[in-house]
C-alpha positions in Angstrom: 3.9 -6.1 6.1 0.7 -7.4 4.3 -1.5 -5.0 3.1 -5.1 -4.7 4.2 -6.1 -6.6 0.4 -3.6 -8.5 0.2 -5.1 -9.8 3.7 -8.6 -10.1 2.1 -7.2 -12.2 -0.2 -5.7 -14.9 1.7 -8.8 -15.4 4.3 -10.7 -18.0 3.6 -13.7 -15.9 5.4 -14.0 -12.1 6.2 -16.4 -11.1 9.0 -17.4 -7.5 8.9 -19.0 -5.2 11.5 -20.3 -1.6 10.8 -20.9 1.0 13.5 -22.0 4.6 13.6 -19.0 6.0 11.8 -20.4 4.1 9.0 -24.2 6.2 9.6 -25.3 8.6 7.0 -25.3 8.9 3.1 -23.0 11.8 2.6 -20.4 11.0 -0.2 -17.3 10.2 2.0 -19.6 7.6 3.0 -20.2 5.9 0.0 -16.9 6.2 -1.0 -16.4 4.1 1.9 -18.6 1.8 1.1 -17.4 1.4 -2.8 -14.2 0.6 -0.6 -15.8 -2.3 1.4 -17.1 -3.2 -1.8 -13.7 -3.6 -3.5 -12.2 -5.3 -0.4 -14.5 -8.2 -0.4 -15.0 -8.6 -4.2 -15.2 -12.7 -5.0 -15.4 -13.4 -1.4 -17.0 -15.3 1.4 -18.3 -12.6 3.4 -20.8 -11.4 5.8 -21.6 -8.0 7.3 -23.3 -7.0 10.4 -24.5 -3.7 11.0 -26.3 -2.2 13.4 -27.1 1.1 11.9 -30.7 1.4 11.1 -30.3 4.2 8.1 -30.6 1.4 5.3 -28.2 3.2 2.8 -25.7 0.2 3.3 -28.4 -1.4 0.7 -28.5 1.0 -1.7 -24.7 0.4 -2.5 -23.4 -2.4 -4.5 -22.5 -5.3 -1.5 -24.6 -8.0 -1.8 -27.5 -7.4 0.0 -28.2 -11.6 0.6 -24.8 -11.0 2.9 -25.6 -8.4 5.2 -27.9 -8.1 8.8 -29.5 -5.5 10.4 -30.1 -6.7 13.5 -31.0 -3.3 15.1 -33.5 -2.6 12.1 -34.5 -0.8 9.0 -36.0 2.9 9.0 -37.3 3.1 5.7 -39.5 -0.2 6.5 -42.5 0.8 8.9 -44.6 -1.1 11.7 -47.3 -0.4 13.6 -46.2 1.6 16.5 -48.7 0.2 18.9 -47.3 -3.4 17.5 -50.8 -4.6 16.8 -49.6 -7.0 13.8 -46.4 -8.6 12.6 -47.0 -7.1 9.5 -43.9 -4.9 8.4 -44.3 -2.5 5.3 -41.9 -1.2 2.4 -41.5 2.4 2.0 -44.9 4.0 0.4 -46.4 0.6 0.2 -49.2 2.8 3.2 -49.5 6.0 1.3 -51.2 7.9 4.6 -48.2 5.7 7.1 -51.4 4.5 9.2 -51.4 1.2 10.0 -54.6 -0.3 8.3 -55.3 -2.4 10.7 -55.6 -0.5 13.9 -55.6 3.2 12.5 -52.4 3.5 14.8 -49.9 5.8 12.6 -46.8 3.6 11.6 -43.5 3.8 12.5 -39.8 2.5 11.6 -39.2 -1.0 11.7 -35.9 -0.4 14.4 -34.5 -0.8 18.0 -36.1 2.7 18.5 -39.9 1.7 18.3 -41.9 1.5 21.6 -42.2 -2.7 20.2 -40.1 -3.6 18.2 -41.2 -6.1 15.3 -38.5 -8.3 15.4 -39.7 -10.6 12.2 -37.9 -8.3 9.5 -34.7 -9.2 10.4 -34.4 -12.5 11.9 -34.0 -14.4 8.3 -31.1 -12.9 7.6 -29.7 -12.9 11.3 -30.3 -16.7 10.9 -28.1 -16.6 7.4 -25.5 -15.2 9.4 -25.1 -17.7 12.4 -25.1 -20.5 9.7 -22.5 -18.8 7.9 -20.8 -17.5 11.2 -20.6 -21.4 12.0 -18.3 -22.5 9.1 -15.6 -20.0 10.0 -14.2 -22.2 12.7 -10.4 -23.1 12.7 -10.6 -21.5 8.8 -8.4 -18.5 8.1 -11.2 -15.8 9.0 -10.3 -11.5 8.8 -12.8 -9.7 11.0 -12.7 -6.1 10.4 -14.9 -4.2 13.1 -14.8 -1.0 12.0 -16.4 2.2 13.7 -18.6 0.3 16.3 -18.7 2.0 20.0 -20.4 0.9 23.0 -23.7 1.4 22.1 -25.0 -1.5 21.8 -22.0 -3.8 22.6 -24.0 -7.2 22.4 -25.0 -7.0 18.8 -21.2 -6.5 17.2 -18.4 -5.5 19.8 -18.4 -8.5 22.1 -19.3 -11.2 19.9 -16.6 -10.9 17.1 -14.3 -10.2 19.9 -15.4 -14.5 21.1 -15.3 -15.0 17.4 -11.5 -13.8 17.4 -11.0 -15.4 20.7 -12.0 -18.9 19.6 -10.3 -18.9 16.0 -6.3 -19.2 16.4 -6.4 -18.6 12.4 -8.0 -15.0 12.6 -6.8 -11.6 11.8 -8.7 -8.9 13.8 -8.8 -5.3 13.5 -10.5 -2.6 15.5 -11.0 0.7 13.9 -12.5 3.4 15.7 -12.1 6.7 16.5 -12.7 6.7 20.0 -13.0 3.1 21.2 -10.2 1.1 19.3 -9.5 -0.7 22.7 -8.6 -4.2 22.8 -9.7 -7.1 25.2 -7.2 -9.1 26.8 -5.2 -12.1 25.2 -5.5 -11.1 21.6 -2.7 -8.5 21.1 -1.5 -11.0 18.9 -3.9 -11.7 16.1 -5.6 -8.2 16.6 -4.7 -4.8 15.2 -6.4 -1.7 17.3 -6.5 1.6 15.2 -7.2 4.7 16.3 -9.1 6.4 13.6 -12.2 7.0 11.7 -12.8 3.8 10.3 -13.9 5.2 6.6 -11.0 6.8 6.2 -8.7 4.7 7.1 -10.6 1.9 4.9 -10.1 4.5 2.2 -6.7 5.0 2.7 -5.7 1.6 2.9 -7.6 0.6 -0.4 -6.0 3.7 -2.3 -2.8 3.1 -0.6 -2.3 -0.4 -2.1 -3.6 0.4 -6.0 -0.9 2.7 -5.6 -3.2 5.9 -6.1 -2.9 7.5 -2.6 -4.2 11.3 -2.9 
């Protein structure tokens, strides 16, 4: 059987989706992501995450392929939503919004208003991108995403897979690896915490498996 790389390498496209297994900094973590990194070296790629902890961009991926639909922590708003206006870290030294006096807040799913403009460029970079994978030979890799928020990753790469008879799809997760109807054939559910097994795979087939 074809390894997880050797895989990568044939697709013409690779579709990625991150979920909370993927949260957090801790060093398992980015060794997960150096992984990722490996996987999709010299390819056409786009990730979709929808954890809001912004250490996905402090890793080497490119950040020009990646959305973050559900938003970005370390950015701040005004948490009464009084402007559009959306701030990089320490770019308000007191975190009040100098417009309204309202203290800021971050930029994600979780403010009372959520400020929407920080992310939509790069959502729209993805749907153009997600639009050429059609009838091309496309690996989606959805790996750790639950049912959290099921609109944003889960159910829309599972119409992706649906509508491309040329895709390779795995599930990785640790507790929700299910699989919808009709594609058993083109998908691969796995049962496991998705940064390890990312890890394993990649160490597996360089042949330096702890």
């Amino acid at each position: 059987m074809e390894t997880l790389r050797q895989q990568a390498r044939q697709a013409q496209k690779i579709l990625v989706g991150l979920g909370a297994e993927w949260k957090g900094g801790g060093p398992r973590i980015m060794e997960g992501y150096e992984a990722l990194a490996a996987l999709l070296d010299g390819k056409d790629y786009f990730i979709v995450t929808t954890n809001t902890d912004a250490v996905i961009f402090q890793t080497r991926l490119d950040a020009g392929r990646i959305t973050a639909p559900c938003g970005n922590e370390t950015w701040r708003q005004c948490s009464r939503a009084c402007t559009k206006d959306i701030w990089e870290p320490g770019e308000i030294p007191d975190d009040i919004c100098p417009h309204c006096g309202a203290p800021l807040t971050g930029n994600t799913v979780d403010a009372e208003t959520y400020i929407e403009e920080g992310y939509l460029p790069q959502w729209q970079n993805y749907t153009r991108w997600l639009a050429g994978t059609l009838n091309r030979e496309l690996l989606i890799l959805e790996l750790g995403e639950g049912f959290q928020r099921p609109t944003v990753i889960r159910w829309p790469f599972e119409r992706t897979a649906a509508c491309n008879q040329k895709v390779r799809f795995y599930r990785v997760n640790q507790s929700f690896a299910q699989l919808a109807e009709g594609l058993a054939e083109r998908a691969v559910s796995v049962h496991e915490n998705s940064v390890e097994w990312l890890i394993r795979e990649m160490e597996a087939d360089s042949g330096t498996q702890r």
